[in-house]
Structures are given as C-alpha cells and as structure tokens.
N, C-alpha and C positions, 0 to 999 in steps of 0.2 A: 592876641587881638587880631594879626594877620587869617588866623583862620576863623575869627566870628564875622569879619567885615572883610571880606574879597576886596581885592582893588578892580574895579569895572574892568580896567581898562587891560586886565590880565587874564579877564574869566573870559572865553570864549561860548559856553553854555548858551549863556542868554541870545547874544548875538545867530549862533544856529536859529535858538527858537524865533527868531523874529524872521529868520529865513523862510524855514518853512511853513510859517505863516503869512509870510506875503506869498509865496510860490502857490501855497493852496488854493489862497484868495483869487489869485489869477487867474489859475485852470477853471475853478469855479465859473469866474466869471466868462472863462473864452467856451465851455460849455453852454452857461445861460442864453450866451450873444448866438452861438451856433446852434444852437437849437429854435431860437424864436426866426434867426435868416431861412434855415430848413421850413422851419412854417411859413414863412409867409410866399419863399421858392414855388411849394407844393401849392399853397393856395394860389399865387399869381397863375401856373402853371396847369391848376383846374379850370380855373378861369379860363383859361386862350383852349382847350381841350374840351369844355362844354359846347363851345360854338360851334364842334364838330359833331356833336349827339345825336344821334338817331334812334328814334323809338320808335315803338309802335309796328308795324307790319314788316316796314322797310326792316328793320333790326335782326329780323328772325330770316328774313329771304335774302338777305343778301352778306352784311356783315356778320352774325354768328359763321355762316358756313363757309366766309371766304374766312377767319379765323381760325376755325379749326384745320379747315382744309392746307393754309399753311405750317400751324403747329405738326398736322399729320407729316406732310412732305417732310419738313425741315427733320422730324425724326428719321423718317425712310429715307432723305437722303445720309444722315449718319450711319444705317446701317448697311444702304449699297456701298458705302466709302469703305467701311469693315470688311464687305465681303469682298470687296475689289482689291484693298490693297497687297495679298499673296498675288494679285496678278502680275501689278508693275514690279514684281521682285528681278522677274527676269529682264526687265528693262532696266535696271538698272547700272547694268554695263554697259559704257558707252559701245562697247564689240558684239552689240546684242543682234545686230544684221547680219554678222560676219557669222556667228556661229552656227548659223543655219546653212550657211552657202558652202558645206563641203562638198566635195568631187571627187568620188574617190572611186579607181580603177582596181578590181580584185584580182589577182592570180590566183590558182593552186597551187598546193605544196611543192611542182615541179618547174613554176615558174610559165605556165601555160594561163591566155585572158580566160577568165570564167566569167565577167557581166560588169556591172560597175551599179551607182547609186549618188544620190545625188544631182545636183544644179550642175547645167554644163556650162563651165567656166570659157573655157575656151571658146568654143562658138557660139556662145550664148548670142538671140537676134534680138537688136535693139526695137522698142516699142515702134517707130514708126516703118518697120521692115516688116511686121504680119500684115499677113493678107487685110483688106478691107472686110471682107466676106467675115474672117474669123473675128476680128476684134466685134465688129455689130452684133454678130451670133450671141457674142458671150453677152454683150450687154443687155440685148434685146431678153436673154434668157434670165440671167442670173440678178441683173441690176440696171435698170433702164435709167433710172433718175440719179445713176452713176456721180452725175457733172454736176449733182443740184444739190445732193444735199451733203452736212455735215459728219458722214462717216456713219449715219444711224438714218435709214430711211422709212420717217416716223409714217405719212403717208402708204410708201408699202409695207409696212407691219401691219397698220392695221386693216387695208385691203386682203391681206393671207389671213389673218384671225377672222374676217367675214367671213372670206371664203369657206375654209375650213371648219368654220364652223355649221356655213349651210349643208357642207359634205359630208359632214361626221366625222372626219380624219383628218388628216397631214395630206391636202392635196397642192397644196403653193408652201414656197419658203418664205422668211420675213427678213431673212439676215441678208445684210447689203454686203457688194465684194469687198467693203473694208472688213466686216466683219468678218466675215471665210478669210480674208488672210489673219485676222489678226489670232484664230483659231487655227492654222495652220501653223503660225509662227510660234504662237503660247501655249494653245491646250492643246486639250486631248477631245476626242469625240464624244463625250460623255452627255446623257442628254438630262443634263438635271437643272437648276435656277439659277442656280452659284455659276454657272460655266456661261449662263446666256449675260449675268451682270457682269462678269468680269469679259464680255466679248465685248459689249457695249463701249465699259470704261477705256478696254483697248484700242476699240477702231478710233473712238475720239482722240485717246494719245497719237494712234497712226496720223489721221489729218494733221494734225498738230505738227508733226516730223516729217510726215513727205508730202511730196504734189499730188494731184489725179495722178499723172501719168505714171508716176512711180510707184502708186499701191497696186493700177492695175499691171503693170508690168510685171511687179512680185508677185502678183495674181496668177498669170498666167505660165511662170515659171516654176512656182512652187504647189500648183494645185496636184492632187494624184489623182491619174484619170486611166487608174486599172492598170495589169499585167507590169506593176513593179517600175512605171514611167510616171514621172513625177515633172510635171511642167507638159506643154503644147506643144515644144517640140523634140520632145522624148517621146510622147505619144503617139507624134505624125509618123516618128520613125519607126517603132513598134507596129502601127495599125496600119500603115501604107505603104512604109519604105520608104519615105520624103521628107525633105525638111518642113516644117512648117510654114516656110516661105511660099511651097510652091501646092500649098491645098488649094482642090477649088470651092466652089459654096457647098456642094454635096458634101466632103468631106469636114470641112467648117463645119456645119451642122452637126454631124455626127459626135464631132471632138466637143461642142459646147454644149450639147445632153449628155455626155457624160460626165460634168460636171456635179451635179445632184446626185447621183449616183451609179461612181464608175464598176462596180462589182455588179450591178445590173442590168446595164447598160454597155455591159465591152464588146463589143462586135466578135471576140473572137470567141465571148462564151454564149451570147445568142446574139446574133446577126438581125432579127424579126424585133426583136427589143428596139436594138440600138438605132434601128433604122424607122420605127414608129416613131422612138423620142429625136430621129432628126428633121420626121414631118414634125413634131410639136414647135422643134425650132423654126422650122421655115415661118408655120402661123403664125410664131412671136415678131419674126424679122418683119411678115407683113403688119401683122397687129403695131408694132412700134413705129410703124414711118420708115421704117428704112430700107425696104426694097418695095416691089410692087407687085402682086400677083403674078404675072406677065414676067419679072426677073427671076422667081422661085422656080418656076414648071420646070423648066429645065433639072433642076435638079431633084423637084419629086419627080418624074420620069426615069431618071436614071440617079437611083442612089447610090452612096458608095457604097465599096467592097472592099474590104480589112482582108491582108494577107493573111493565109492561115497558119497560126500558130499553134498547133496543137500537136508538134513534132517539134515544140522548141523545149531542149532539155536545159536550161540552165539552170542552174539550184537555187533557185528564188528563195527558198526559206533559212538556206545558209547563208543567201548573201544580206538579206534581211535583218539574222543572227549577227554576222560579218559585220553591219553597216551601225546597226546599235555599239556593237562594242570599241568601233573605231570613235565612234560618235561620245562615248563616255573617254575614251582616251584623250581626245583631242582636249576635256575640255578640263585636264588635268596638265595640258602642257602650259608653260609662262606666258602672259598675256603680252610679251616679246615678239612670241612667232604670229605672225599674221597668215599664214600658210594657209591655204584653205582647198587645194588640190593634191592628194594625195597617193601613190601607187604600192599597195595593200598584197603581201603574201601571204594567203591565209593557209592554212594545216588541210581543209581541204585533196580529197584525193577525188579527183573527176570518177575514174572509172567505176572506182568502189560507190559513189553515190547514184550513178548511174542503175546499175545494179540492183541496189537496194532500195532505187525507185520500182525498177520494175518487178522485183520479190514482192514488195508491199501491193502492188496492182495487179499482178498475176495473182497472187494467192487470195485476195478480197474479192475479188473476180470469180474466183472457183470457187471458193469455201464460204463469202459473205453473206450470200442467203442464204445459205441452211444455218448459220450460224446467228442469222440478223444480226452481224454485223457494219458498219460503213466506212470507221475511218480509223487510222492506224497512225500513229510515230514510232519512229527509231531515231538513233545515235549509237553511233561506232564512234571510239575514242580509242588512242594511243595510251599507253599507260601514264601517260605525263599528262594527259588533261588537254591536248588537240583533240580536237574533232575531225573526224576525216569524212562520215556521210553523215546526213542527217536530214530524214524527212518528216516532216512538220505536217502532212498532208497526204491526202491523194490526188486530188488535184488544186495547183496554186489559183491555175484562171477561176476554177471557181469559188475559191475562200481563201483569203492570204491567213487568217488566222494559224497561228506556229503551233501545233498541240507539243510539239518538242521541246519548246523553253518557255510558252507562257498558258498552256491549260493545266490546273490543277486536278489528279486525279489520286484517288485513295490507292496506295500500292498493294496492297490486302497482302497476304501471306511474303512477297516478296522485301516485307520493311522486318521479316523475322529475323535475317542476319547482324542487323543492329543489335535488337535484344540478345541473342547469343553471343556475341562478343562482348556484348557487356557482361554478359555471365561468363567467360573464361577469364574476360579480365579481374573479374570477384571471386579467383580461386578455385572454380568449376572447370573439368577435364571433357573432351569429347568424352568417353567412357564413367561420365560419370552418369550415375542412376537416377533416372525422373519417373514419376509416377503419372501414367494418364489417366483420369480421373474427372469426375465432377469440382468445378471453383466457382465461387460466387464471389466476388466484389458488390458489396452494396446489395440491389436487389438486382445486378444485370450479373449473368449467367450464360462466358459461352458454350459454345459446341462445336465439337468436331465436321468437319466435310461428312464424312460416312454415318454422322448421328450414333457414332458407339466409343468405345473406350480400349485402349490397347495395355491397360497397366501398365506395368515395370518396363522402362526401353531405358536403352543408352542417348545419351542428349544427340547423338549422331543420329540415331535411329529417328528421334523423334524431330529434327531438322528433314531430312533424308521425304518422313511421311508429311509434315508440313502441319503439323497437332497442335490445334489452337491452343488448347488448354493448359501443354503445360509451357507454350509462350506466356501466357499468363501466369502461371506459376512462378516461372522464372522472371519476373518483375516482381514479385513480391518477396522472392526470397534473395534478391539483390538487395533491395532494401531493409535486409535483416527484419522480415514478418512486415513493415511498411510498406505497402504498394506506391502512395505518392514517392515516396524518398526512389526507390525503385527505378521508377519513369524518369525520375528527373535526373537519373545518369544517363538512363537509356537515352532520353531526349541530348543530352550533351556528349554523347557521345554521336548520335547519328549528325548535330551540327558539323561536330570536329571534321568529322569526316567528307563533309560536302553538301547536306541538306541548309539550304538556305530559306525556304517557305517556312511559315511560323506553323509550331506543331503543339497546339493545347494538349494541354494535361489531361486523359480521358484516358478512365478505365480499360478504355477498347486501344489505343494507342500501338501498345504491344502485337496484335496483329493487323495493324496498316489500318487504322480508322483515317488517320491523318491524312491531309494531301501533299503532294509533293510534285516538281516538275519530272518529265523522262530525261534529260538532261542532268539535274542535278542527282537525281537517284543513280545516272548511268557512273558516272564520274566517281562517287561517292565510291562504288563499289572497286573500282580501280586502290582504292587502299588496304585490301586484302591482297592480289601478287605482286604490291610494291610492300609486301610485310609491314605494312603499319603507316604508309606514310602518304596523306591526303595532299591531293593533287586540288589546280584548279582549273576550269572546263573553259577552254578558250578556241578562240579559232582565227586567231592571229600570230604572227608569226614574226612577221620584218612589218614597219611602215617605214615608207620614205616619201619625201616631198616631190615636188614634178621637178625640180631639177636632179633627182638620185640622190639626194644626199641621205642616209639613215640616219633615221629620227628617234627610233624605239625598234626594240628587239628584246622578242619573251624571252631568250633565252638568259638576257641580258637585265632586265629592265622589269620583267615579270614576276610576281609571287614566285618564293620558293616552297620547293616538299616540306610537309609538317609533320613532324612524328607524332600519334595520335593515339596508337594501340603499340601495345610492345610486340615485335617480331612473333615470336612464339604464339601470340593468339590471334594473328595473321595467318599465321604458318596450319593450326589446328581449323580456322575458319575455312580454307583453301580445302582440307582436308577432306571434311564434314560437307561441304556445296561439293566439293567434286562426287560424293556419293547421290548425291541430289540427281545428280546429271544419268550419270552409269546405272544406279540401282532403284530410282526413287522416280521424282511426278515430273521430271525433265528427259526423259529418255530421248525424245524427237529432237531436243538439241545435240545430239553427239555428233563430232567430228570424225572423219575417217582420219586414224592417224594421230589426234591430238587428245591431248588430254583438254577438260571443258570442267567448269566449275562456275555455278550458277542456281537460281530460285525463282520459280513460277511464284504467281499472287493471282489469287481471284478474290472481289469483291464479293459483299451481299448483294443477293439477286443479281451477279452475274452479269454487273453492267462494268466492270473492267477486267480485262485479261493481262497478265504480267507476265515476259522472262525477260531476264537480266541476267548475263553471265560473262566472261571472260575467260582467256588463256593467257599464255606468256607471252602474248601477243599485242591481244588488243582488249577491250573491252566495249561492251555492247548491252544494248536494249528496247524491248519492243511492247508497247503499246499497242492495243486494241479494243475498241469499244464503238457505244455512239457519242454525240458532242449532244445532244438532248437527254444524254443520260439515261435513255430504255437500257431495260434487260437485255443483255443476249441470249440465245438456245443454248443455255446452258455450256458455255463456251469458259473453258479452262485457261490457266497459263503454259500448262504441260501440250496445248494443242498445238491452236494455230500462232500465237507468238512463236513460240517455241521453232515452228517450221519458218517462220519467213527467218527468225534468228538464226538458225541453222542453213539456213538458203545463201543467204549473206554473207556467212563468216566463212560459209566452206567457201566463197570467190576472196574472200578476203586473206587467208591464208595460203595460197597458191603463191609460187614464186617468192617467197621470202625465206628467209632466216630464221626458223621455226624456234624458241625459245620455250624451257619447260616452266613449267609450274613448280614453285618452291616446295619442300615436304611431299611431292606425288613422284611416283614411280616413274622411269623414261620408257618403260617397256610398254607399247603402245595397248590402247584400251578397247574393252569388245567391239564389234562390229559396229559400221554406223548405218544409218540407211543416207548412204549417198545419192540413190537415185530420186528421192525428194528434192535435193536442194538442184538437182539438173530442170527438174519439171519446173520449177519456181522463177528461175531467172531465167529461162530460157522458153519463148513460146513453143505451142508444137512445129515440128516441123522445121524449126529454126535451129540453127549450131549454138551449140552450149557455149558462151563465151569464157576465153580463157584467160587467166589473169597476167599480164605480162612481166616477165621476170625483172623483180626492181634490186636497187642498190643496198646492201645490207644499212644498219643504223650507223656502224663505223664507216662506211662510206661517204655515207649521205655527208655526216658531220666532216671528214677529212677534204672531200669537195668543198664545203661551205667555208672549211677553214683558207681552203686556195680561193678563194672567192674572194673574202675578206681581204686577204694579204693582196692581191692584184690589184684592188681598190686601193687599197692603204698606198701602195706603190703608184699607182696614177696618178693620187694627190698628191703624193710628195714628187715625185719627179714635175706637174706641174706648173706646185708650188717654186720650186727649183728655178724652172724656165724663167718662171716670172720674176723672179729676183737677178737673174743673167741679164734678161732682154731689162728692165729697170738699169742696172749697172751700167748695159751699156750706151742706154741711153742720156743716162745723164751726163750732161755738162758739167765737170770740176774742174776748177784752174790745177789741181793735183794732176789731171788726164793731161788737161792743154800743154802743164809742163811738160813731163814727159814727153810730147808728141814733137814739142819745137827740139828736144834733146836728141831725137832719132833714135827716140823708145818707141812703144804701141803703148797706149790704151787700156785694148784689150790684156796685151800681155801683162799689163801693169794689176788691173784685177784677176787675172787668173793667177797670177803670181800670191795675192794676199789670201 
C-alpha cells in the first residue's frame, strides 16, 4: 500500500516540481518587466534625442561630415597608437636618460689616447653658460616657436609643407627641437611615416618629462654636428679650438647651420657651404626679432674660420666601431651600475692603422681612375678576433658611412673557401678529382672567368684557378645529388665560422651571390690558422670606469674560441689558399719571407673586388669598389686589393715574432715583389716608414699579468690602511683600559 500511496510528506519529487516552476515563472516574469522598462528607456530616450534633429541641408553640411570625420580620427588615432607604441619600448626604463649619456675615453692596444665619443660629462656647460648669440642661432634656425608650443609645432609644419610644396622639394624642415631630440634619443634617421608618428608621440612624452630648458639643453649636447663631435661644445672644439663658451656670433652661426646638415655643411669639408648656411642664419636671427641688421654685419663681414683638419689622423671609424660595441656592452651590465664614464682599451694598433690609411689613399689615388674605382675597406685582425686597423673609408670628413662593418657587399669568388671546407669536411681530399665542365641548376647556368672549361683538376687546382663551376658542383654533391640539402651545410658552416649577415638559399650562393660585411668575412677566415676554431671580431679589450676600477675584460668576460671544422680540414684548407697566393689569381699578395694564404673574389660586372688572406700572424682583408654600385674597368681581386693587402701586411709583419702557418713548409716562399708595398705606404720622395720593434705575445701577456698583480696589491694594501687607520681610530673601553694599565692601544691591536 506504501508504494501505491507515497506519503506527501516523504516524496520530495513534487515539491522540486513546484520549485521550478515558480523559478520559471519568475525569470519569465523579470524578462517581460525588463523588456517592456528597455522600451519605454529607448522610447523616453528618442524623445529627449528628437529635439536635437537636424534635417534637411543643415544635416548633410555640417553633421554627416563632423560624424564621419570623427569615426575617421578615432580610427587613425588607433592606429598611430599601434605604430607608436615600439617607440615608448625604450622608455620604458626609468634609466632611459642615462643610457645615452656615456663618456667614453679610447686607448690603443699600447695604452696611448686615440679620441673619445660621447656626452662630455665632466665639463659639460650648464644651459644658461652658452653664449646668447648661440642659443638665439639655434632657435631662430631650427625652432623659433620653441617656448610656445607642445613639443609638435603644428603651425610650422604646416608653413614647411607650403613651402616645399611651392619649391618642389625638401626646402624647410617641419620637425620642432623636441622632435630632433627625441629622434636623436630613440630612432634612427630613416625617412619613412612610422618614424615621423613615433617622433611625434615622442616629443609629447618628452614635454611631459622635462622643462624647455632641459630638451633644449639635451639638444644642444647630444646633436651631431659632423667630424665625429656630437653636442655644441665638442664641435666648438673640433671647428675652432674653443669652448663653446667663448664663440662669437660668426661662429654661433656656423655651429647652428650645421644643424640640418652637418656632412654638408662642416666647415672643414667645404668652408663656402658652411659659411653661406651661416649667412642663412644670420637672416633667420634678423627675420626672428632677435638681432638687428646693424648687429649681424659684423659678422657677415668677417665670417668664421674652422681650423684645418685635414691632417687629423684619428681613426674615426674604429672609434665609431669602438663606440657601438662599448655601447652594446654597457647595456648588458646590472641596472646597479650607474657609471656612465668610462676609459676603454681597445686592440687597436695606431701605427699599423696609420699605414693602412695611407695604402688605401696612395693606391686609389694611383690606380682609381683607370680602374674607376673610389672607395675601399680593410680590417687587419689578430688571430683571436681584435682588430688592429681598420678603414671604413677614404675620407671620414666626407662620409662617416663604415663600408667595414655596415655595407653589405657580394664577396664573389672569395666565399668559395666556405664551400670547400664543407666539402673536405663530406670526405673530399685536396687531391681529390673534380671535373670542369658545363652545370645547370634549374634554368640558371654558370660560367667560368675565361668563358672555357679545364676538365679533370685536383680540388686544389680548381681552388688555386678560382672555377665557378665546379663551386657549384661541389654543392650538389655535398648534398648527396641535392643542391638545396648542399647549401644548407654550406650556409651553416660559413655561420659557424663568423658570417653573421643573413644568407638566402640561392643557386648562385656557392660563388659569393650573397652579401656579407669585410669585417665579418675577415674574422671568419681567421678559423682556418687557428685549425678550426671561430673567433669573434672585437675591438675591445679592458673597460674600466673613471675611477679605474675594471669592469669587463675580453680576455676574461669575452666569447670563447669555438671548434667548428676539425683540425685536419683546417690544416688542408691552409694548404690549398696558400697555393692561391704563390701559384694562382693572388700572386701580388706575396710576402717577402712569409708564407700567405688567402682568395681573391670578383663580382658580376666587376663592381666588387675581393682579397682576404692571412699568415701565422695576423689576418686581413680588402675591399674595393664603388658605394652606387657602377662597374669597375674590369678590376680583379688578384689586383689592386691584393696590392694595398700586400702594402699593409708587409708594415704589419716587421718587428714581430714571425709565426708559421700550420701544414706549410718553414723554408721560406718564392720571391715577393717587395718594392710595391714600399711605393704604397710611402709617398714619393718620402722614407719608407718602419715598423717599430714590439713585445713578442708572451710578453705582452706576462707585462699585463704584472699589471694586474700591482693593481690587485694596491687594493689590498689600501684596503689594509683603511682598516689600521679605522682601528686606530676608534674609541673602545678595551683600548681605554689598556691605556690607564700602562699598555698602548696601538700595541694592543697590533698584538691581535
């Protein structure tokens, strides 16, 4: 009977069902009740929004286009927000001022000043210490509505887009001096849209975080105004030999048209330039109110006159090189140090850059026109990856551009030592048998230098004549009949070794399509007479801060050597390039005396010339070409590279520790023509200069190690004092007893 009649009060079923059926009823209802409030919301809400209604003519002139006009903004400003926000990255450390404010004093390897770079901390002149003359120059020039506006001066923008546009060019600038610094501080000079939004959003962050007086302050400290002086009164000193304290308006002038641009406007590279753009300053001074005709004459009358520097040797493009890689250092130390002056030994060898300035300008000078050629780099490197010269240029006054560590050139025949070590390392012998012949990849088909075919050679031989074809061959049969599989060792092998530029996968690869720095190619090569073991290309040595303390030391703190090829196909590669030198397209590289091993590269059409070689010495490489990329007259690697490399290395080898070559003979090698490398460094007429006899490597290092320990001993005997004089100065009732006993003191801690 229990289970035909439930007892109510023990079935819980029902009770649920009446649950959720009042809960549904509910929701329903808070649905119905919210939905007719939403009605009548919206309709109350039409209502009070009708009385604002505008039809008819007004609707279309005025409201459509201020609508759209803000839906447009509102989108554009989302997506200047996108492109700006990579700019504030770097503001994001609160030490983002300080990073920029290094001071940094360079030596050479001998411990002798060679120039410096950077903000000058120490006597840096406070804003209201410049001249009057200079601060109005720059305003009147660069930024006149300096004081007025928001870091963006909307007014002269768009007074330079008039302009320039009635002139058909870039005759005014539009960017306020918030902007040039905040492009000085953050970007790069690049002239594209992204760089002019992310200047914008900058200079606004700038107002935001400093006063007038301290953007233009940073202004004037951190501008580059040509020959490697970077601020107003780096420049004064460079162009006149004066503080900036003590310019007068003529000189003001000069220094605030070089603003806009100082590579064409440096007095010491045209004096008629820099002296026209400091009439333009004068007209700005008068045009802006701040002097009077009658104040200026004076100094259009008698303009200035920039000391000449055209006999100044300092190695600008090493210190340049120097000044980036301290600058990447620094920004790897703990956000602890605050240091921001530092005194820099760099690997650097004066004499030898010396040198190989004036090989590269003597021999471009002689041989350039017939060759049409105009500018050339080297790098001489120690086997360990210092740099000891290295020129970027022919002349710095008139192009700072580095062609030594930042132009990208195709190395052509001189990238073939990569592919042949990869083929020794795939089980191939110098004496192993290649065929010269016709190869096609795809539908591309090279060909030899001489347009013919030498059939059967030994891989030596075919190294030695420098034969495209069967460079290509031997890519394909690295990759077991695969040419991609092939390259893509080669390619990881030339990494291993030191190429850092990115090198696509291209049929042509094999003989030097790709490009590469002279820097990184010179270096690279340095891992054949260390038998295998890749080096990195540096040119820093010691840093220490301005009180002395050492802070970083390559030999300490630097990459170490990387084994990358095994000894033996080191030792065969050494083998095969030193036949290059003695029997093959490098002959004008020979040393008197040493043994040389090394590879010429010429480009299609002849617009790059390559040698790269080394001894047990040193390692080296020279570039020649033009920087617009023309042809040269059929200008080789085996020529004129070949001779300034030979010109160089014969002053670089004098006086030292001659070291051989792994796997080569010690019995010294055929004749060289020595009297080449005399004509090269030395003018006519002039003493062949001689290299001064230096400290062998074990020297150098047993000096450095008595260097260290002298230092180590300095410290600690001061540290010493200072815990004596502490001792004895302090007051303990332990001393006082003793002293009332008709003890000492002293004796009492000399005693403990």
């Amino acid at each position: 009977m229990r289970e035909l009649y439930p007892d109510p009060e023990q079935d819980w079923r029902p009770r649920l069902k009446r649950f959720l059926l009042d809960s549904d009823a509910r929701f329903d209802d808070f649905l119905y009740r919210s939905g007719r409030w939403a009605r009548e919301l919206y309709e109350r809400f039409s209502m009070f929004m009708d009385r604002f209604h505008i039809g008819g003519w007004r609707r279309w002139v005025f409201i459509e286009p201020l609508s759209e006009g803000a839906t447009m903004g509102a989108a554009g400003l989302v997506v200047l927000l996108a492109l700006a926000l990579p700019a504030f990255r770097d503001t994001a450390d609160d030490d983002w001022l300080k990073k920029s404010e290094l001071a940094v004093t360079f030596l050479d390897r001998y411990g002798n000043e060679i120039g410096s770079r950077g903000i000058r901390h120490n006597d840096s002149i406070p804003l209201d210490e410049f001249p009057d003359a200079l601060i109005k120059a720059t305003l009147a020039t660069e930024d006149r509505r300096f004081y007025d506006h928001f870091g963006i001066d909307v007014a002269g923008t768009l007074r330079a887009l008039v302009t320039n546009a009635q002139a058909g060019g870039v005759r005014q600038g539009g960017s306020s001096i918030t902007q040039q610094l905040a492009k000085n501080l953050f970007l790069t000079n690049e002239r594209t849209i992204e760089r002019k939004i992310k200047e914008a959003f900058l200079a606004i962050w700038l107002e935001s975080r400093l006063t007038k007086n301290e953007i233009l302050k940073l202004y004037l400290d951190r501008a580059y105004l040509g020959g490697g002086a970077f601020g107003v009164d780096a420049a004064a000193q460079f162009y006149f030999n004066k503080s900036a304290r003590d310019v007068n308006l003529s000189e003001a002038a000069m220094l605030a048209g070089m603003f806009k641009a100082p590579t064409k406007y440096a007095p010491h590279i045209n004096l008629p330039a820099a002296r026209a753009r400091a009439n333009v300053v004068l007209d700005n001074l008068v045009e802006a109110g701040f002097y009077t005709e009658g104040q200026v004459f004076g100094a259009r009358r008698n303009p200035a006159t920039a000391v000449d520097r055209r006999d100044d040797r300092a190695p600008n493009y090493f210190l340049d090189y120097a000044f980036d890689e301290v600058k990447k250092l620094v920004s790897t130390f703990p956000k602890s140090m605050t240091e921001r002056v530092f005194l820099v030994r760099t690997s650097l060898d004066a004499g030898l850059q010396r040198v190989a300035d004036t090989a590269v300008e003597n021999l471009l000078r002689q041989y350039g026109r017939d060759y049409h050629a105009s500018q050339a780099a080297m790098v001489v490197a120690d086997l360990d990856g210092s740099v000891r010269a290295m020129v970027g240029g022919r002349d710095y006054t008139a192009s700072q551009f580095n062609r030594a560590t930042d132009a990208l050139r195709q190395p052509g025949s001189s990238f073939k030592p990569y592919v042949y070590a990869t083929a020794l390392e795939n089980g191939m012998t110098p004496r192993s048998i290649v065929v010269d012949g016709p190869v096609c990849i795809g539908n591309w088909c090279p060909h030899n230098y001489g347009g013919s075919y030498g059939g059967s050679m030994t891989l030596t031989d075919a190294l030695k004549h420098s034969v495209n074809t069967i460079a290509v061959k031997l890519s394909i049969a690295i990759g077991n009949g695969n040419p991609k599989a092939g390259r893509a060792k080669i390619i990881a092998n030339a990494k291993a070794m030191g190429l850092r530029t990115p090198l696509p996968d291209t049929p042509s690869l094999p003989i030097g399509a790709d490009e590469v720095t002279v820097l990184d190619h010179v270096v690279a090569y340095a891992t054949f007479p260390n038998l295998g073991k890749a080096v990195t290309p540096h040119g820093l040595l010691e840093v220490r801060t301005g009180d002395g303390t050492v802070v970083w030391r390559y030999d300490r703190d630097g990459p170490k050597p990387r084994q990358v090829l095994p000894p033996q196909v080191a030792t065969d590669m050494i083998y095969m390039m030193n036949k290059v030198v003695e029997e093959g397209t490098a002959r004008r590289a020979m040393l008197p005396g040493i043994r040389v091993a090394g590879k010429t590269g010429t480009t299609n059409a002849y617009r790059d010339a390559w040698f790269v070689g080394y001894t047990g010495n040193l390692v080296g490489g020279v570039w020649i070409g033009n920087d617009d990329y023309s042809s040269t007259n059929r200008m080789t690697g085996g020529s004129l590279p070949a001779m300034v490399w030979q010109a160089v290395m014969s002053y670089a080898h004098q006086g030292i520790e001659l070291k051989p070559l792994p796997g080569l003979p010690t019995t010294p090698p055929p004749t060289a023509p020595a009297a080449r490398a005399q004509v090269a460094i030395s003018p006519q007429g002039a003493p062949v200069p001689v290299r001064p006899t230096v400290l062998t490597q074990k020297g150098t290092e047993a000096l450095i190690r008595i260097e260290r320990l002298m230092e180590d001993a300095g410290r600690a005997l001061d540290a010493a004092g200072a815990r004596v004089s502490d001792a004895r100065n302090a007051p303990t009732s332990h001393g006082e007893t003793l002293a009332a006993a008709g003890g000492s003191t002293t004796d009492a801690v000399r005693g403990n």
